[in-house]
Backbone as CSV, one residue per row, in Angstrom:
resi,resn,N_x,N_y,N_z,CA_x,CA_y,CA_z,C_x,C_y,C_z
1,UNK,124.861,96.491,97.481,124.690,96.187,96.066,125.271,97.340,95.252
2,UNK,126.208,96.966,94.185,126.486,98.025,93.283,125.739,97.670,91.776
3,UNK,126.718,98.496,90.775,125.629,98.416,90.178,126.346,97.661,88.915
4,UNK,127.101,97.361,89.349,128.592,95.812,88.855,127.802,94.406,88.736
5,UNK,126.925,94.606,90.350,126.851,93.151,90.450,125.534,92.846,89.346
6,UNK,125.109,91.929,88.871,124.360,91.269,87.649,122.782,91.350,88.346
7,UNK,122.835,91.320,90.235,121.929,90.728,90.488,120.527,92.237,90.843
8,UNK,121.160,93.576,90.302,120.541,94.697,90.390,119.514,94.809,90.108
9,UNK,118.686,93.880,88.659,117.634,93.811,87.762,116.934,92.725,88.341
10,UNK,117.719,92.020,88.748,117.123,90.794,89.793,116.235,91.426,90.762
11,UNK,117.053,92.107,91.699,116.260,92.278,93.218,115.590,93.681,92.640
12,UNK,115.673,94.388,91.891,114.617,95.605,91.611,113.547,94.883,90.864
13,UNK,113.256,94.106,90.649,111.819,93.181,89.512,111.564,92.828,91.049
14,UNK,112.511,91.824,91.620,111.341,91.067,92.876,110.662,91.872,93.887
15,UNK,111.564,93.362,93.882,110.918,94.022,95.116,109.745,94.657,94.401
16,UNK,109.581,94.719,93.397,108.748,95.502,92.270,107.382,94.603,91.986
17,UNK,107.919,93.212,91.533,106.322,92.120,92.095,106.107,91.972,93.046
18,UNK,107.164,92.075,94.277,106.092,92.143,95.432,105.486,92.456,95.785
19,UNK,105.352,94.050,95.387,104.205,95.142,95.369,102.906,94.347,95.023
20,UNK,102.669,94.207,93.815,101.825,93.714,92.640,100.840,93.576,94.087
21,UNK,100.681,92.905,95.291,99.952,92.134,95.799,98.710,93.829,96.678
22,UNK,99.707,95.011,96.783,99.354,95.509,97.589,98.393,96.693,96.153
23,UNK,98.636,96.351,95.163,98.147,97.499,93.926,97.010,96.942,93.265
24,UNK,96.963,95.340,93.326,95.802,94.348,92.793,95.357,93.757,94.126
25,UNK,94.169,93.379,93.993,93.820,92.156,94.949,94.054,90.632,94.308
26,UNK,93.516,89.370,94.820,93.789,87.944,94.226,92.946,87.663,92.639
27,UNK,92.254,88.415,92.666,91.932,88.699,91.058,91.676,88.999,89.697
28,UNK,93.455,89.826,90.335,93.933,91.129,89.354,93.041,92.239,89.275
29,UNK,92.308,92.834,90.589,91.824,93.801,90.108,92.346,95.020,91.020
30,UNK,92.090,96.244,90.316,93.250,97.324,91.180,92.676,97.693,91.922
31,UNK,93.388,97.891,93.199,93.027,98.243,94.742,92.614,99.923,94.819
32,UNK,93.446,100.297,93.639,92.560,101.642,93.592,91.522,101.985,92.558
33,UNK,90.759,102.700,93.169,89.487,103.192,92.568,89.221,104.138,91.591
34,UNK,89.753,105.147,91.891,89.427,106.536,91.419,90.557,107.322,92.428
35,UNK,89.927,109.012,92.090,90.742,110.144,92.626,89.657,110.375,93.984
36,UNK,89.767,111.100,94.632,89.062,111.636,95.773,89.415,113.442,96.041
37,UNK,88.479,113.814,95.771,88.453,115.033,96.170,88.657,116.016,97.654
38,UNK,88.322,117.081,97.924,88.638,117.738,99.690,86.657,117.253,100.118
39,UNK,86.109,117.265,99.433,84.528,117.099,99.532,84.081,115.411,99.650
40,UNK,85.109,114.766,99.325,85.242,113.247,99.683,84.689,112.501,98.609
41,UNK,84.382,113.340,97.419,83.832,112.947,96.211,84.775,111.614,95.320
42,UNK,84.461,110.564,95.132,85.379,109.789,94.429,84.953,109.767,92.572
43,UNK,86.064,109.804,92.168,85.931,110.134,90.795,86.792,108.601,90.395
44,UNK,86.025,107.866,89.437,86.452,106.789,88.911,87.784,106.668,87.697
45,UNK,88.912,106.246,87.372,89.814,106.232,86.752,89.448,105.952,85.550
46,UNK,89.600,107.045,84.835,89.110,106.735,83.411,90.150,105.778,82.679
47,UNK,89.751,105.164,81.176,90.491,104.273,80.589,92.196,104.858,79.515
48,UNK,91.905,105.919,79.568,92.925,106.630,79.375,94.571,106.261,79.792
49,UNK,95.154,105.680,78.825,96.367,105.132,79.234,97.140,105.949,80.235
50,UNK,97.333,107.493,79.400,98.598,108.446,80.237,97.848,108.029,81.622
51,UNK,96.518,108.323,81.825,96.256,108.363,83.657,96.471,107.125,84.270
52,UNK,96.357,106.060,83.354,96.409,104.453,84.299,98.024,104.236,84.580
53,UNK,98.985,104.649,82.979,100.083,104.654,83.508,100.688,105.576,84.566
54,UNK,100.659,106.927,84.745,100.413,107.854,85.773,100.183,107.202,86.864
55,UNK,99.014,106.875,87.463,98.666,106.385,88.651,99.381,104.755,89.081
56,UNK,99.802,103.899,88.250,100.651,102.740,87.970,102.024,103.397,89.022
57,UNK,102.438,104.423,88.234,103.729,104.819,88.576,103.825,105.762,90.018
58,UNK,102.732,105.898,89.990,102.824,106.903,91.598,102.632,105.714,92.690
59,UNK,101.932,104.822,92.162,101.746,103.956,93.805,103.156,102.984,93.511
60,UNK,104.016,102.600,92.626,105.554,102.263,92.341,106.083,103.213,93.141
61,UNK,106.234,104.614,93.497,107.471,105.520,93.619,107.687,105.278,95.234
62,UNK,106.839,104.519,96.074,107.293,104.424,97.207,108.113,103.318,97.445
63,UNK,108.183,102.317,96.892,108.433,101.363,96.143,109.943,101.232,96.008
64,UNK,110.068,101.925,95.309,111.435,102.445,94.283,112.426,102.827,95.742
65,UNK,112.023,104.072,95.679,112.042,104.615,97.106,113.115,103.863,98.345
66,UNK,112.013,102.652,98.334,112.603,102.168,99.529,113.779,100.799,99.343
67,UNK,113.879,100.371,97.734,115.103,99.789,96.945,116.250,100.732,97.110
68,UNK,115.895,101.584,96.533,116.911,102.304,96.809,117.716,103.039,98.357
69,UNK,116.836,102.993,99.042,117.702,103.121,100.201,118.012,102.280,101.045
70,UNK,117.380,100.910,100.429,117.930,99.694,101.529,119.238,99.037,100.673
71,UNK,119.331,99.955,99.098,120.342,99.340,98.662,121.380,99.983,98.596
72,UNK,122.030,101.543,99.081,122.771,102.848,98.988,122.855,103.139,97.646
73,UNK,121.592,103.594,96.686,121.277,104.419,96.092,120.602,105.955,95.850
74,UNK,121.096,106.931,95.660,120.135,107.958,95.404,119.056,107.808,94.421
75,UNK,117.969,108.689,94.156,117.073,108.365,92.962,116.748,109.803,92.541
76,UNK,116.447,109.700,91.605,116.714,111.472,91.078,115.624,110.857,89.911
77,UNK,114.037,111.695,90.262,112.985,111.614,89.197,113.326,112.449,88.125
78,UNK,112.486,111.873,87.281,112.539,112.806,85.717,111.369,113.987,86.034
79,UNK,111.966,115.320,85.760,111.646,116.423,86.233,110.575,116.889,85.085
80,UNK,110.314,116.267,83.785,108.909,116.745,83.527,108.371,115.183,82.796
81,UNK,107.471,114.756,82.215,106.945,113.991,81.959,107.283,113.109,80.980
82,UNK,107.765,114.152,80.208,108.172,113.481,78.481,109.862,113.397,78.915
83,UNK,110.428,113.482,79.919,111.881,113.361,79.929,111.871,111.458,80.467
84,UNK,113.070,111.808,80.077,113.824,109.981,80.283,114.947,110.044,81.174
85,UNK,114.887,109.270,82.018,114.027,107.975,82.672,112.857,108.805,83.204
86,UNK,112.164,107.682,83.648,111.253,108.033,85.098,112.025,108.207,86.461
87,UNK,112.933,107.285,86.229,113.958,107.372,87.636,115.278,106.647,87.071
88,UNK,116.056,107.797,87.985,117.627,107.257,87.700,118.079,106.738,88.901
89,UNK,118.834,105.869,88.965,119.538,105.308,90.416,120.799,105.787,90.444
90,UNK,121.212,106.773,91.242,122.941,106.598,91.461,123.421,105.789,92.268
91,UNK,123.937,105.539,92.230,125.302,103.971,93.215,125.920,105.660,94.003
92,UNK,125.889,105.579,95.513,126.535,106.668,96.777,127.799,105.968,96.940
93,UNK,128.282,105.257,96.359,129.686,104.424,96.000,130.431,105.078,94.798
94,UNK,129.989,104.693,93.757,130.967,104.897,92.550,130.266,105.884,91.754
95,UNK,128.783,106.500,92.308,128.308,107.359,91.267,127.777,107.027,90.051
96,UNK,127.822,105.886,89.713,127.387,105.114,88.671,125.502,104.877,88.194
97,UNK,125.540,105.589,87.095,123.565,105.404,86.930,123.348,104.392,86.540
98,UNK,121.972,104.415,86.908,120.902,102.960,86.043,119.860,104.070,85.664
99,UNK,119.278,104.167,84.639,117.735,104.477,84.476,117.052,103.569,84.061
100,UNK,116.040,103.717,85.000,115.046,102.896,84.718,113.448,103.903,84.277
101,UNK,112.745,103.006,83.343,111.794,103.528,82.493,110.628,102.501,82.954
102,UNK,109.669,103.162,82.907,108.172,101.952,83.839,107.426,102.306,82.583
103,UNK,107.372,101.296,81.920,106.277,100.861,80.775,105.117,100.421,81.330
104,UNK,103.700,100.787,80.698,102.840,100.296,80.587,101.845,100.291,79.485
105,UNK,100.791,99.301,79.269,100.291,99.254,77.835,98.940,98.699,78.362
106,UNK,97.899,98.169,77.701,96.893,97.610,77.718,96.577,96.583,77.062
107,UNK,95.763,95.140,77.158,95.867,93.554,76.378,94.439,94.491,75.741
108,UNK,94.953,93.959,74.324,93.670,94.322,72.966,93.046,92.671,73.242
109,UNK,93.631,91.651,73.406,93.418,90.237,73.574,94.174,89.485,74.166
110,UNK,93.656,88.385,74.225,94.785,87.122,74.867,96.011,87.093,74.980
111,UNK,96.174,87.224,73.016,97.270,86.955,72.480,98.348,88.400,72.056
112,UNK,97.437,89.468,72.201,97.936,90.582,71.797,97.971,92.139,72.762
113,UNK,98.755,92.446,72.841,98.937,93.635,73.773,99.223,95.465,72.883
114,UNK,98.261,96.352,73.408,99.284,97.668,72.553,100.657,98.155,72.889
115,UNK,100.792,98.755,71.558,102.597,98.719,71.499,102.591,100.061,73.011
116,UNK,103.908,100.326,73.230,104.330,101.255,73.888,105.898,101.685,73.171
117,UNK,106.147,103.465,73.864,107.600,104.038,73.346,108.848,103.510,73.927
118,UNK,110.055,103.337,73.631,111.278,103.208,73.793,112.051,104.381,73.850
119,UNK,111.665,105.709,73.187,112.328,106.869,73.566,112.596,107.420,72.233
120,UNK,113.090,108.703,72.276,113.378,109.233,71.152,114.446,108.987,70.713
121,UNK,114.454,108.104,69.073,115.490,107.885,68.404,116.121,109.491,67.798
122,UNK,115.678,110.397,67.261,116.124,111.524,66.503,116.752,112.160,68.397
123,UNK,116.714,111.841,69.240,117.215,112.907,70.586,118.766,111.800,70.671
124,UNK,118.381,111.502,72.083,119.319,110.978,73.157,119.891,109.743,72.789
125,UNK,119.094,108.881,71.913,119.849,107.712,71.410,120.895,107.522,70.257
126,UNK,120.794,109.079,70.080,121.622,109.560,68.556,122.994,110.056,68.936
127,UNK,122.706,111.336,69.654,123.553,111.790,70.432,123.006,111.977,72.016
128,UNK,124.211,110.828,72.431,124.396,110.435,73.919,125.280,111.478,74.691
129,UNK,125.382,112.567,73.938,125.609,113.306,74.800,124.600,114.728,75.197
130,UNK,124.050,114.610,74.178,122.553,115.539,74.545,121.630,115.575,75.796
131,UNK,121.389,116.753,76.026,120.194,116.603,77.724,119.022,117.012,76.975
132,UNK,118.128,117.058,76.300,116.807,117.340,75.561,116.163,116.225,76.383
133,UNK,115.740,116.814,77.033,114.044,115.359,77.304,114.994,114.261,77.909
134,UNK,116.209,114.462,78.984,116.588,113.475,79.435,116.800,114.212,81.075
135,UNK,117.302,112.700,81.750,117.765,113.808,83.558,119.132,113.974,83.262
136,UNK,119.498,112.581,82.547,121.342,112.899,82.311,121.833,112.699,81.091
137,UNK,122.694,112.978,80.527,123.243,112.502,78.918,122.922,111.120,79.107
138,UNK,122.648,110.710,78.058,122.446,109.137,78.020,124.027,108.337,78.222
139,UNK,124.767,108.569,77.873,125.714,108.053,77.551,126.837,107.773,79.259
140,UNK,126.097,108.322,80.226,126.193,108.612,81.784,125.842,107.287,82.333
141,UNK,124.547,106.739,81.410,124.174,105.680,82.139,125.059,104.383,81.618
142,UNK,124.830,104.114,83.231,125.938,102.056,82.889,124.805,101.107,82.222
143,UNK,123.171,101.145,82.839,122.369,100.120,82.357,121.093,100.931,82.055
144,UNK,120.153,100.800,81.195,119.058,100.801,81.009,117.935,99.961,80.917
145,UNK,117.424,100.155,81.960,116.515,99.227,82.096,114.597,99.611,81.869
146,UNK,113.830,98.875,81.502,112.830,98.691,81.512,111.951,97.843,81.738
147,UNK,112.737,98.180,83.381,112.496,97.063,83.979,110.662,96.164,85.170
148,UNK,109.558,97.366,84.504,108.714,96.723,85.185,107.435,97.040,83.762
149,UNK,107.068,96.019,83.362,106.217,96.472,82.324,104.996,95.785,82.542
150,UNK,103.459,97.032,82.769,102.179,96.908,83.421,101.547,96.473,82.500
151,UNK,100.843,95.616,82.098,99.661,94.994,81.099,98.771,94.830,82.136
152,UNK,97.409,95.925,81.466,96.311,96.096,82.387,95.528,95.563,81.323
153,UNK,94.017,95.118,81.686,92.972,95.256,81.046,92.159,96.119,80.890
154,UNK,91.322,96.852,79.989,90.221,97.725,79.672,88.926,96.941,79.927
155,UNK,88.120,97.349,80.861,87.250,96.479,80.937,85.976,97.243,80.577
């Protein structure tokens, strides 16, 4: 797969819901609990977005991981928190990036979900050639994607 072909966003979403089964059980509820300590102490996941998205994205990175090497991509994480992407894909072919960005938010209701960021307009979307809070100039990347977006409940 390069990163030419259309069907990139395709097979990174399906390998990405397939997960879904091993992170929820059959009634959307998350397979993980809490943190665990060296004393075996379990500490429950507070409602705190940064940590739900945080922990969202760490049980994804094996995930990612293994797209990318069944597809001859490198992956090169975003080296502090507030930088963009979360993960970049290089193509070991043409060198060519994708970043991809893992959104997540929380349902206020049925019908309504909270907003989430798109990135800094005054940085990298201004000037694409800037590295501030990015892994590569923006302007490096072929696609941007945002491509797996978590709607959890607060219960």
């Amino acid at each position: 797969m390069t990163t030419d072909e259309g069907d990139f966003e395709k097979s990174l979403l399906g390998c990405l819901n397939q997960y879904l089964c091993q992170i929820q059980d059959s009634e959307g509820n998350w397979t993980v609990k809490g943190f665990i300590d060296i004393f075996k102490n379990v500490y429950t996941i507070s409602l705190d977005t940064k940590v739900i998205s945080k922990v969202l994205e760490i049980m994804l990175f094996p995930k990612i991981e293994q797209f990318a090497m069944e597809n001859n991509f490198e992956i090169v994480l975003s080296k502090e928190q507030n930088f963009y992407p979360d993960v970049s894909f290089i193509d070991k072919n043409s060198g060519e990036k994708i970043a991809l960005d893992i959104k997540s938010t929380y349902r206020k209701s049925k019908a309504m979900v909270s907003g989430f960021t798109l990135g800094a307009f005054t940085g990298y979307f201004r000037d694409r050639t800037s590295k501030k809070n990015i892994t590569f100039p923006y302007r490096e990347y072929k696609k941007t994607l945002c491509a797996w977006n978590c709607i959890y409940k607060t219960r």
